[in-house]
Structures are given as structure tokens and as C-alpha cells.
C-alpha positions as CSV (number, residue, x, y, z in Angstrom):
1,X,18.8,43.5,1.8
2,X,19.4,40.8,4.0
3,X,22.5,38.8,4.0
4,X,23.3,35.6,5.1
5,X,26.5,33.1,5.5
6,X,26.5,29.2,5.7
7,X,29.4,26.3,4.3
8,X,26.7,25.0,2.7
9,X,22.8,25.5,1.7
10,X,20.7,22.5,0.3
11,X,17.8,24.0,-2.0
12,X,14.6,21.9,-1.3
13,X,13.4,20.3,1.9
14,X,11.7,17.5,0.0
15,X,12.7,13.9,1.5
16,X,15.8,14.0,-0.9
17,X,16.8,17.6,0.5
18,X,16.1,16.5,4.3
19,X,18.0,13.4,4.1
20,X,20.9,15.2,2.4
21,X,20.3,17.7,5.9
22,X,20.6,14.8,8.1
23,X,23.8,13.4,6.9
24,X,25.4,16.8,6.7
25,X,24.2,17.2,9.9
26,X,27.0,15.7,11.4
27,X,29.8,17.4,10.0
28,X,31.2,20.6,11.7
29,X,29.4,22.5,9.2
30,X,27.4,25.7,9.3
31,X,24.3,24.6,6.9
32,X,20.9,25.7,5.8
33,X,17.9,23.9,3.8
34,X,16.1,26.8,1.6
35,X,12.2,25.7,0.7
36,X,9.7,28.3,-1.1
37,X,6.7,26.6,1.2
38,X,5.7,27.3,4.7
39,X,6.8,23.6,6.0
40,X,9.0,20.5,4.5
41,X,7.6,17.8,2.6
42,X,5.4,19.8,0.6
43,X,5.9,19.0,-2.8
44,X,6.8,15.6,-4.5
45,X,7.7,13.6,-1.0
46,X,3.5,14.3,0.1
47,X,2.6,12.6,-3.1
48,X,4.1,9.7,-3.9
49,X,3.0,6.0,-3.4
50,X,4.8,5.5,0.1
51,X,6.4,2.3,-1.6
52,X,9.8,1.1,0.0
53,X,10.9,-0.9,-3.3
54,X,13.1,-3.7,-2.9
55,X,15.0,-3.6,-5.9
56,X,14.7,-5.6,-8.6
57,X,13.1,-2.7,-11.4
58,X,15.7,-0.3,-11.8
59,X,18.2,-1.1,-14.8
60,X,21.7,-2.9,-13.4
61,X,24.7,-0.6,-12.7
62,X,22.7,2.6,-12.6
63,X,22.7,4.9,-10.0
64,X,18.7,4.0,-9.4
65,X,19.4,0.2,-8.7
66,X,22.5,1.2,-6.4
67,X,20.7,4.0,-4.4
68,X,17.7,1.9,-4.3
69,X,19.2,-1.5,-2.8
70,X,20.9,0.7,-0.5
71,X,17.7,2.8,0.8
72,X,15.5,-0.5,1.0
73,X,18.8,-2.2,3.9
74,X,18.6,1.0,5.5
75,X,15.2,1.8,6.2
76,X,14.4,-0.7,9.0
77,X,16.8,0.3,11.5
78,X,16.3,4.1,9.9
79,X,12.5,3.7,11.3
80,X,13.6,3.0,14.8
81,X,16.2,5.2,15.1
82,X,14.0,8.2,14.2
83,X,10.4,6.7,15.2
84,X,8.7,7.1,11.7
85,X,6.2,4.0,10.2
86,X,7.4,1.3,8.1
87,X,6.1,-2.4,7.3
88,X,8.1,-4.7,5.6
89,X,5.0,-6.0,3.8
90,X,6.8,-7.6,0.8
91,X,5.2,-7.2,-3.0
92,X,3.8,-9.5,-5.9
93,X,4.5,-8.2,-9.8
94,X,1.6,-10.3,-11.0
95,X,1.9,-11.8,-14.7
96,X,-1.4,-11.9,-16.6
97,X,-0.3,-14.3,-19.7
98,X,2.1,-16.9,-20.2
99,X,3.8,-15.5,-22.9
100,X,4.3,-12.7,-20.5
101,X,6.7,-15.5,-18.4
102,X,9.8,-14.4,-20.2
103,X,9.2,-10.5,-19.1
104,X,8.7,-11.8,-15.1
105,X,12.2,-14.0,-15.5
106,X,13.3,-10.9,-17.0
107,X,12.8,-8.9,-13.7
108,X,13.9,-11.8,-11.5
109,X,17.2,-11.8,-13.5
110,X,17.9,-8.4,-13.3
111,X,17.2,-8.2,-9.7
112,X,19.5,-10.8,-8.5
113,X,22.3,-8.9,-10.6
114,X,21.1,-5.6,-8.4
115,X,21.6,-7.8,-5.7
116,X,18.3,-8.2,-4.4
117,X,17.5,-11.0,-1.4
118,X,15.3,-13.7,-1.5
119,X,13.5,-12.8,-5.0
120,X,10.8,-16.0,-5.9
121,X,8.8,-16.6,-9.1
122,X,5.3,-17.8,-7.7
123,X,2.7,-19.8,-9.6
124,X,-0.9,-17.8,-10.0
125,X,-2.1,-20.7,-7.5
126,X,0.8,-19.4,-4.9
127,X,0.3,-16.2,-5.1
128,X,-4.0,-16.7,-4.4
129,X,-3.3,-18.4,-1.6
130,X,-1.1,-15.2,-0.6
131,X,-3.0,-12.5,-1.6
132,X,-6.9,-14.1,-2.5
133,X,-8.3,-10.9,-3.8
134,X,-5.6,-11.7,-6.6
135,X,-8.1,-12.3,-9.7
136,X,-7.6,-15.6,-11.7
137,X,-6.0,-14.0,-14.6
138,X,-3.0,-14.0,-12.9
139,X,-0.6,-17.0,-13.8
140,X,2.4,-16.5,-12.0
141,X,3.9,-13.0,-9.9
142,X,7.4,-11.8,-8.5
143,X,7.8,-12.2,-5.3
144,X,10.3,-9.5,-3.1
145,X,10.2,-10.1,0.4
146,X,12.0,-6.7,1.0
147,X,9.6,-4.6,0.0
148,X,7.9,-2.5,2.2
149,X,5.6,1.1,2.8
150,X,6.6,4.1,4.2
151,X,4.7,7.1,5.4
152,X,6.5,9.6,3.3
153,X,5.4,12.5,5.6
154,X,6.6,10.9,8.7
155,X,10.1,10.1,6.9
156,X,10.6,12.9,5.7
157,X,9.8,15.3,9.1
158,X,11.7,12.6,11.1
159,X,14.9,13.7,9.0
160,X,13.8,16.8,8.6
161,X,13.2,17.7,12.7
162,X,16.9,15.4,13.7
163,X,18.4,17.6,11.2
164,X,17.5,21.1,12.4
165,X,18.2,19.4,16.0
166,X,21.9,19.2,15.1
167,X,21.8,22.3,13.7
168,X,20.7,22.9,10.2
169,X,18.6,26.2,9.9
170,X,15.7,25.2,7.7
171,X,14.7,28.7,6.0
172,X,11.0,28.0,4.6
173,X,9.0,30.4,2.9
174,X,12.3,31.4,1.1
175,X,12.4,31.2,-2.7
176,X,15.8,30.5,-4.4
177,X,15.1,32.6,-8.0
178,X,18.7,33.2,-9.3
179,X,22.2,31.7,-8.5
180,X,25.6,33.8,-9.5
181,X,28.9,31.9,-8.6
182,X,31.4,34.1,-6.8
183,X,35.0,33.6,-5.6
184,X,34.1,32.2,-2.5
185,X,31.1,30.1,-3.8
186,X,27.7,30.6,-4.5
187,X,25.1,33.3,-3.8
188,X,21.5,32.5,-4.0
189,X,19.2,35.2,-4.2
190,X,15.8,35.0,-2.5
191,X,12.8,36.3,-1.5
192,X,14.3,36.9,1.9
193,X,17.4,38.1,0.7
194,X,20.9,36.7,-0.3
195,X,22.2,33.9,0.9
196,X,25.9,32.9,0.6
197,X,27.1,29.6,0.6
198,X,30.4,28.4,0.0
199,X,29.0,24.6,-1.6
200,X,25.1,24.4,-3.0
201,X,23.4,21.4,-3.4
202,X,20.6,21.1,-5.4
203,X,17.4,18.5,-4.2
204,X,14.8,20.9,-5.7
205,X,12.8,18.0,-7.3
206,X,10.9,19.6,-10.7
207,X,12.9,22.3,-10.2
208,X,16.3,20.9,-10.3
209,X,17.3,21.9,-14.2
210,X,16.1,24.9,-13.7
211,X,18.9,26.1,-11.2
212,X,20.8,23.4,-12.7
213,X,21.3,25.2,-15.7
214,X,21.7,28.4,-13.9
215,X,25.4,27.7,-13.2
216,X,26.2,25.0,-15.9
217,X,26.6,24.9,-19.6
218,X,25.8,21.1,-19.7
219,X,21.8,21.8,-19.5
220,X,19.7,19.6,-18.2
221,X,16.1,18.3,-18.6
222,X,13.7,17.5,-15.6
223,X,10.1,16.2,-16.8
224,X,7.2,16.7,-14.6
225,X,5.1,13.0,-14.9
226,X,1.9,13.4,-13.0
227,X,0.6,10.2,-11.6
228,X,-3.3,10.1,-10.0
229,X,-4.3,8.1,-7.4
230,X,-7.2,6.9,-5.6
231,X,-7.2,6.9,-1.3
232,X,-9.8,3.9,-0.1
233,X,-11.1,4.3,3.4
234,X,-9.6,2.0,6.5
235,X,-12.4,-0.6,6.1
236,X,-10.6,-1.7,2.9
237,X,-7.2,-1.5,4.3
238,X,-7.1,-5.2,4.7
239,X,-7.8,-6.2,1.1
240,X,-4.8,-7.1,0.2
241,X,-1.5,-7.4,2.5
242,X,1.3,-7.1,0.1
243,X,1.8,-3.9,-2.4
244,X,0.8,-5.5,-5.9
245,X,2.4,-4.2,-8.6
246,X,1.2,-5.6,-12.2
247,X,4.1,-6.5,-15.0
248,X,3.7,-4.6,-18.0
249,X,2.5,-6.7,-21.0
250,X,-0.3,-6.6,-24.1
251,X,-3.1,-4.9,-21.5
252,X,-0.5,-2.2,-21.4
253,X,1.1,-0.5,-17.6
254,X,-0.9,-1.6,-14.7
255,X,-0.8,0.3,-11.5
256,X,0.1,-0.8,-8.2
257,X,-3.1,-1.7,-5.3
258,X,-1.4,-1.7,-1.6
259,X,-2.3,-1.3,2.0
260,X,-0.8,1.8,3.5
261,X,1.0,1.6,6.9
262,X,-1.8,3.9,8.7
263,X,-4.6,1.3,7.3
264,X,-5.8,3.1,3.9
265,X,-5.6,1.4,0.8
266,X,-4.2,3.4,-2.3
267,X,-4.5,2.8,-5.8
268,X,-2.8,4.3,-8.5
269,X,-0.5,6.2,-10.1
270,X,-1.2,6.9,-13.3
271,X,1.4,8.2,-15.6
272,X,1.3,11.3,-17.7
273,X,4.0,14.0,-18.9
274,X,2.8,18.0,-18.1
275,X,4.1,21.1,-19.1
276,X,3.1,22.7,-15.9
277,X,5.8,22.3,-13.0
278,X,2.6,23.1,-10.7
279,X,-0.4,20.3,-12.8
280,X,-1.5,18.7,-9.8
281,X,-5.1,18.5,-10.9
282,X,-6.9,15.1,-11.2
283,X,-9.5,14.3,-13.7
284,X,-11.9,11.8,-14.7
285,X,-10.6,10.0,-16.9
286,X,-7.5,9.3,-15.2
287,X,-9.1,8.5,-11.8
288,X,-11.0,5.9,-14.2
289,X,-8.4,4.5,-15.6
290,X,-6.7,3.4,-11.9
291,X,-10.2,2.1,-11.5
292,X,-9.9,0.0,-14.7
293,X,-6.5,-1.2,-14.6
294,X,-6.2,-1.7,-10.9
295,X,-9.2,-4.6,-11.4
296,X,-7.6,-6.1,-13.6
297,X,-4.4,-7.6,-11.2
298,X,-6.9,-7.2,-7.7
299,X,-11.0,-8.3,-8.0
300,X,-13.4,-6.8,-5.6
301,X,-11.3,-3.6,-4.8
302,X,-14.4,-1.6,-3.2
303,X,-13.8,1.9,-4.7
304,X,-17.3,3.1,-3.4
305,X,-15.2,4.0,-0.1
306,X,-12.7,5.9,-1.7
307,X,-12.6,9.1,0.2
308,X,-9.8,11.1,-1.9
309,X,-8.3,11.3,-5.0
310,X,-4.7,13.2,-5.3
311,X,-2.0,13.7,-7.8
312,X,1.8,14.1,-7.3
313,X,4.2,14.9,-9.7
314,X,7.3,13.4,-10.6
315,X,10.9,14.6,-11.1
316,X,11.7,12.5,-14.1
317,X,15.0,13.5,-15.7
318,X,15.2,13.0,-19.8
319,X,18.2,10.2,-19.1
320,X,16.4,7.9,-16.7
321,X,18.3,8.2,-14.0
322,X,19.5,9.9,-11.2
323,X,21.6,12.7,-11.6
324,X,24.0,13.4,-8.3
325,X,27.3,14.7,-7.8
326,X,29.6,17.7,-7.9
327,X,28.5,19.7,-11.9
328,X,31.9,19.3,-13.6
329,X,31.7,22.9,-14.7
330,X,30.4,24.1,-11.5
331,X,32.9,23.4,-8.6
332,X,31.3,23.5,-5.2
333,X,27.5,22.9,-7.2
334,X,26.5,19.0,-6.4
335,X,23.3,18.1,-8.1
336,X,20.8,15.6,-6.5
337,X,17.8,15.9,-9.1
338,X,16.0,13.8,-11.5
339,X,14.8,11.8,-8.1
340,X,11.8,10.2,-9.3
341,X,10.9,6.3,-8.3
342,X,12.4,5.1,-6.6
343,X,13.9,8.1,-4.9
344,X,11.8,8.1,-1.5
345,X,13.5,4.4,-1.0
346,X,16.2,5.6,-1.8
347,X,16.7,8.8,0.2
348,X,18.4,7.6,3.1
349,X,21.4,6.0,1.1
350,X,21.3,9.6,-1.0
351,X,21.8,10.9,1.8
352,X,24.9,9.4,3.1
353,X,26.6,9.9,-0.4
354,X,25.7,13.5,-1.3
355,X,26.9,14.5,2.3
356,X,30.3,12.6,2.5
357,X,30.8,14.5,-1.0
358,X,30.4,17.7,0.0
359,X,32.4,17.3,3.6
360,X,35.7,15.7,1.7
361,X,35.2,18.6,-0.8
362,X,35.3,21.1,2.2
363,X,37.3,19.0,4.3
364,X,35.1,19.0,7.5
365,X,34.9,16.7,10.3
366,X,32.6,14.7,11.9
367,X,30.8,16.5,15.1
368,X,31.0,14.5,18.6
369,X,28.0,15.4,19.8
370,X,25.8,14.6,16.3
371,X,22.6,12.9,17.9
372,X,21.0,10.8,15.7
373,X,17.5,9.6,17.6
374,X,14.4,11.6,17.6
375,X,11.2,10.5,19.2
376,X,8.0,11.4,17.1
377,X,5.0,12.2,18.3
378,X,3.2,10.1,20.6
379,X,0.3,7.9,18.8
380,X,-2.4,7.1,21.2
381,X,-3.9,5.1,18.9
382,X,-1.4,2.9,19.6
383,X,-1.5,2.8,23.5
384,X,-2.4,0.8,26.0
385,X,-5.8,1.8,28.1
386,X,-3.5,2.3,31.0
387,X,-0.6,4.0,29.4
388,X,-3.9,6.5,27.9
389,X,-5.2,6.9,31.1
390,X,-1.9,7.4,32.8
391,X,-0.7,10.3,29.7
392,X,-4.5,11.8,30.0
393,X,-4.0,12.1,34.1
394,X,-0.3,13.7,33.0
395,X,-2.2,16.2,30.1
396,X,-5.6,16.0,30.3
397,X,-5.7,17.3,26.8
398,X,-4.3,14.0,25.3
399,X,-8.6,13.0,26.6
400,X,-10.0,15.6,24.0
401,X,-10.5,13.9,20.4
402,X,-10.6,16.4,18.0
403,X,-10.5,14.3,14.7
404,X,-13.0,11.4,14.9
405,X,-12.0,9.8,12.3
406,X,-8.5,9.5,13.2
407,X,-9.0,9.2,16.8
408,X,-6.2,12.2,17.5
409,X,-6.4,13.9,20.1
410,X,-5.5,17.7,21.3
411,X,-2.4,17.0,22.5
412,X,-0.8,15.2,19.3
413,X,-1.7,18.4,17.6
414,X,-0.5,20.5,19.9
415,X,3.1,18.7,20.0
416,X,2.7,18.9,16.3
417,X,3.1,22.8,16.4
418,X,4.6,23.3,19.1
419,X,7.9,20.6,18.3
420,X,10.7,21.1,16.4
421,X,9.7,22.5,13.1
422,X,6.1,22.8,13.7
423,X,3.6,22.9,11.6
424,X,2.2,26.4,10.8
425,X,-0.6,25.7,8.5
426,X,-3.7,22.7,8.4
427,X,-2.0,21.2,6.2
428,X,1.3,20.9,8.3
429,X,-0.7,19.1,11.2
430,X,-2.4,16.8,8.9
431,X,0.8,15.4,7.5
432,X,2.0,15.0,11.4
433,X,-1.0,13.7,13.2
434,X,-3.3,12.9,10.3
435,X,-6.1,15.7,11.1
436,X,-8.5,15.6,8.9
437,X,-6.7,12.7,6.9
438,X,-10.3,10.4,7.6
439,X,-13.0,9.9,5.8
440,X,-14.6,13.2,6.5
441,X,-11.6,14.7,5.2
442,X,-11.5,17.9,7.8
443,X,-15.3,18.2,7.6
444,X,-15.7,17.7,11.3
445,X,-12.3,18.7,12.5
446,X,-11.0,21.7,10.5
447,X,-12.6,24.0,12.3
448,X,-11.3,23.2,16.0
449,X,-8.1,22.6,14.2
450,X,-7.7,25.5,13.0
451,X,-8.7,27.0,16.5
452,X,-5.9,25.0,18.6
453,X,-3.5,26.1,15.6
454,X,-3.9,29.9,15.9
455,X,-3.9,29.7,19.7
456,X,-0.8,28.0,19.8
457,X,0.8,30.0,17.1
458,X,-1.0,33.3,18.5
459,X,-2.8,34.1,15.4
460,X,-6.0,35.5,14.5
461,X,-7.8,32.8,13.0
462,X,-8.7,34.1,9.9
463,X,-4.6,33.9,9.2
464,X,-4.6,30.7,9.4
465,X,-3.9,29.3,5.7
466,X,-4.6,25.5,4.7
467,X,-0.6,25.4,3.1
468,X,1.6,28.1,1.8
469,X,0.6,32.1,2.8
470,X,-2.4,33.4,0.6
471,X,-4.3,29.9,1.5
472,X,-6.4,31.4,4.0
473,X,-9.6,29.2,5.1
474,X,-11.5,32.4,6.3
475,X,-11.8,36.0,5.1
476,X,-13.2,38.6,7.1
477,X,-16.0,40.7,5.7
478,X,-15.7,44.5,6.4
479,X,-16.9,45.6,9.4
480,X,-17.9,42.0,10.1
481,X,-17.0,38.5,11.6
482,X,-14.8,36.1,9.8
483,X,-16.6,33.9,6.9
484,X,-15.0,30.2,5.8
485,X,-14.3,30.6,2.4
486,X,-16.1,28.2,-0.2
């Protein structure tokens, strides 16, 4: 069986376990992340509602409401230092009732204690002329300036791809099933073999109590809460500018209605506890209850060009709140779970703590060559006619459009395999380049796609899986040519 040795392995290359890699990153350190999937960001951090909060939700003194304020400063200058999206667009928590005044002074209170900046209470006439989809019902809103959105993909493969540049080996398609502590630390058993590590930590999102409690006798609880929501084409990206949120009160939880930083506008989540670690599923009636509730805070929301629906599950710990740091009964173990909303804001700031734990506990030092840019990949959506002309003269293949929808090109998928933790599966590219992310949802492109993607990997094409191995797109028929599977 194969064996191998690192200071330190991080179980999960979610955003939580990729921003943990980062940090550590820059300690003299040898370190590995260990994911069951083919590629990072393929569980909780894909599904989420891209949302950078600014704040003022999370309860006073908890460890949400610290990591949170801290993730939210960080992000900007996080953005341009490893070239992933991000728009301060600012949010609205819309009031429907004025007995439902106290509840919005409420959050305005508790998020100046959390120290949020430059938190306003609006008047329903305010916030129309802000946001004049708003629908008259509303009497007053929150208003957060530092609120923003995110692409979680592109956060999470920025930290992801600087961290395995400074060294972390990312082991995907290895599955962590059973953890025995040793003398000299941990060994995780896999599907790949054993791996020993001298520290763990532990960012494996719904899975978190489960290896949790394979080394502690204080157990604990990680609920999966499945929340649906509802992708609107680009031509109703502008509807509204800010990410609306809607303040609980007598009509019950609302759901949020915001613009997306690629143009979309998303709708949703809902918000219901599973047994299954692996419910993903949508359905009907909770696809119609975003439908319902989101009309209620936005009017005219033109759900006739939604062109998915998706469901993401969250890592919601039975204490409501985070849960990091070293296990007390479990030296060496550091825990970073229960990382539900706001964790992707507050990822970054994880980060930074989890790692500066584990380096005092093994008393490493900071690297001097740690480099902390990376450039993504080139948008040339976003160019200039004569910068495209001059990069099309330079690659000629940055000319070829294979995703209409998108507008991307040959070469951004190509540099999205070929690059620093490629993507080795459709799914993998999408996230990167947003192939087959459009309206047509892959209709058009998939197939080319999957071409450029087996060429570049030197593959047969009927290998080529949609996500994890076993996901194949085509099957070949004995004795015959390769068949797309229904």
C-alpha cells in the first residue's frame, strides 16, 4: 500500500480547505489538501449564493460575526492579488411591515456592535429610488454598503492554484475513510493509500463530524440544510443592482434576489434539513416557493428566462456556529467545520487563523520566497478589440468561440486544462471559463468541449466524465462507435 509523509494534510479542498492551503502555504511546511473529487470546489463552495456579507447577521462575539467582518475587509485587495471577480454591490434587508421596524433596528444594532461600516436604515421611498423593482410593500430596508458578490468558483481555484504554486500537493480523487492517531500524529487512510501527517485539519464541510468524531470523544453534529435556487439568464442581470435580502417577519423567511458578478441573476435559497449528506435534488415545490417569496420583496422578476435550477448543501453545525481550532482531546487535530453562511465570506480570514495555529503548534517559519499573486485566466470578454486582435495574431485559437453563449473561446479552455490544477472533467472547465454555463446550458458546446478536453488531456473521448470518474458523457457500444449517453 502506498505510503505517504507531510507536516500537515488539510481534508477537503472546498474554499474553507483551499484558503486554509494558501495561508499554510507560506510556512516551511511540507503539506497536502486530500479531496474524494477529481477537482476543488466541488462540493458546498459551487453551490452557494456567491454573497460577500458585510456583517451585520451573525450573533455579536461569535466566531461567525468575527470571521465574517474579517473575510468581507479582506476580499477586495484578496481579488486583485489573485485576479478572481468581486463587486462591492452593497445590499438592502427590505422590511415589509411597520411593526416589523423593531426587527430592522434590531439588525442595525447588532451590526454596529460587530463592527460593521456605514450601516443606514432607509425609508421604503429610499430604497425605490435605489433599487425600483423594489415592490411597494416595502416600508423601510437595511442598508450595508460593504456587501458584495463573489464567484465562488473563481475564489476558490484562485487559492486553490497560488496554493499548489507554493507548494501544497493537492491529492484529488483521494477519499479520507478512517483516521487512527499515532505517536507521531495522524494517519489517514485512503483510497490511494495511507497518508501520514504529523497535524490534520479538518475543512471537510458535511463531512466534518464525521472525522470529527473519529478521533474525539466530544462528538459532534454537522446538519446538511439544502437550499434551492433559481439561475435567471443575462438579460435579467440588471434587474436589480444590489443583493436584496428580505427581513424575516409574519410572511415568514424570504430569500435573497441579486445580480451575479458574471451578469446572471439568482434567486433563492431555500432552506430545508436532509438526512442525505449527498440530497442535492431540486423539486417543485421548492423551486416554487423562491418563485413566491422572492416576489414578494422584488416585482417583475422575469422567471420565464430562468435557464437552471440547482441546490447546494449546507454544513450547518447543531451550535450555530463555527467550530475551529485544535480538538482539546485530539492534539495536533484542528477542526474548521460547521462552515455554513457566511463561511465563503469568511474564508479568507479562516484562513489566516487556522494556519498561524497550526505553524505556532509546529513551530515553522515563514518561507522567503512564498508568492502570493496569481493571474487567472484571460477573459476576452473583457478586452479591448485591439488587445483581441493582437492575443488572436499571438494564438489564433483565442479567434475560435466554442461556447456562444459565453463568448469563450478555445484558448480559455485550453489554459483551463492545461494551468495549474487543471480541470480534468466538463464540469472543471465550466467552473473556470463558464462552458456551457449560458443559456443552452452545454447544448451547443459540450460536444467540442469535450473534444478540446480529451485532446489536451490525451484521452479517448468516451473517458471523458461530466465530474467525478464513473460520470462518463459517452459509452461505447460493442463493436461500435461511441454513443452520448441520455
Amino acid at each position: 500500500m502506498k505510503e505517504m509523509h507531510y507536516d500537515a494534510a488539510i481534508i477537503g479542498g472546498g474554499v474553507i480547505g483551499s484558503a486554509i492551503a494558501r495561508e499554510l502555504a507560506r510556512y516551511d511546511m511540507k503539506i497536502c489538501v486530500a479531496d474524494r473529487e477529481e477537482d476543488v470546489c466541488s462540493g458546498t463552495s459551487k453551490a452557494n449564493s456567491a454573497i460577500v456579507h458585510a456583517g451585520f447577521d451573525a450573533y455579536p462575539g461569535s466566531l461567525k460575526a468575527k470571521f465574517n467582518l474579517e473575510g468581507n475587509r479582506m476580499m477586495e485587495e484578496l481579488s486583485k492579488e489573485l485576479d478572481f471577480s468581486f463587486i462591492k454591490n452593497g445590499s438592502l434587508v427590505l422590511c415589509f411591515s411597520e411593526e416589523d421596524r423593531k426587527g430592522l433596528q434590531e439588525l442595525y444594532e447588532k451590526g454596529v456592535k460587530n463592527g460593521v461600516e456605514g450601516l443606514s436604515i432607509l425609508s421604503g421611498d429610499e430604497v425605490r429610488k435605489m433599487e425600483p423593482n423594489v415592490t411597494e410593500q416595502v416600508v423601510g430596508a437595511l442598508y450595508a454598503p460593504t456587501g458584495g458578490i463573489v464567484c465562488p468558483f473563481g475564489l476558490t481555484i484562485a487559492l486553490a492554484e497560488n496554493a499548489c504554486d507554493n507548494g501544497v500537493e493537492f491529492l484529488l480523487n483521494t477519499e479520507v475513510t478512517g483516521i487512527e492517531k499515532t505517536s507521531e500524529g495522524y494517519d489517514l487512510t485512503t483510497n490511494e493509500g495511507i497518508i501520514h501527517a504529523t497535524y490534520v485539519i479538518n475543512a471537510a464541510g458535511v463531512y466534518a463530524d464525521e472525522f470529527h468524531n473519529m478521533v474525539s470523544e466530544e462528538k459532534l453534529t454537522i446538519i446538511p440544510r439544502k437550499g434551492d435556487y433559481l439561475l435567471l439568464d443575462k438579460e435579467a442581470g440588471t434587474h436589480v443592482s444590489h443583493t436584496i435580502f428580505q427581513l424575516p417577519g409574519k410572511m415568514g423567511k424570504g430569500v435573497l434576489v441579486t445580480p451575479t458578478v458574471h451578469g446572471n441573476l439568482l434567486a433563492g435559497p431555500t432552506a430545508s434539513d436532509v438526512e442525505s449528506k449527498e440530497d442535492v435534488s431540486t423539486t417543485a415545490g421548492e423551486l416554487s416557493d423562491i418563485l413566491t417569496k422572492a416576489a414578494f420583496g422584488v416585482k417583475n422578476i422575469p422567471f420565464r428566462q430562468v435557464i437552471t435550477s440547482f441546490s447546494g448543501l449546507r454544513a450547518h453545525e447543531a451550535g450555530n456556529d463555527f467550530v475551529i481550532g485544535e480538538v482539546k482531546d485530539a492534539h495536533g487535530f484542528f477542526d474548521a467545520a460547521g462552515i455554513e453562511s457566511p463561511g465563503l465570506t469568511s474564508a479568507p480570514a479562516i484562513g489566516v487563523y487556522v494556519a498561524k495555529l497550526v505553524a505556532e503548534k509546529a513551530g515553522a517559519k515563514k518561507k522567503a520566497d512564498f508568492n502570493p499573486v496569481r493571474k487567472g485566466i484571460i477573459d476576452t470578454r473583457k478586452l479591448t478589440l485591439e488587445e483581441r486582435s493582437k492575443l488572436i495574431k499571438e494564438d489564433p485559437r483565442y479567434g475560435t468561440i466554442i461556447c456562444r453563449c459565453e463568448g469563450v473561446s478555445e484558448g480559455e479552455i485550453v489554459d483551463s486544462i492545461t494551468r495549474t490544477l487543471g480541470a480534468v472533467s466538463l464540469d472543471g472547465i465550466k467552473r473556470r471559463v463558464r462552458a456551457g454555463m449560458g443559456r443552452c446550458q452545454a447544448g451547443f458546446c459540450g460536444p467540442k468541449t469535450m473534444e478540446i478536453l480529451a485532446r489536451e488531456t490525451g484521452r479517448d473521448i468516451e473517458d471523458i466524465c461530466k465530474n467525478r470518474p464513473g460520470s462518463n458523457m459517452l459509452e461505447r457500444e460493442e463493436g461500435g462507435a461511441a454513443n452520448e449517453r441520455a
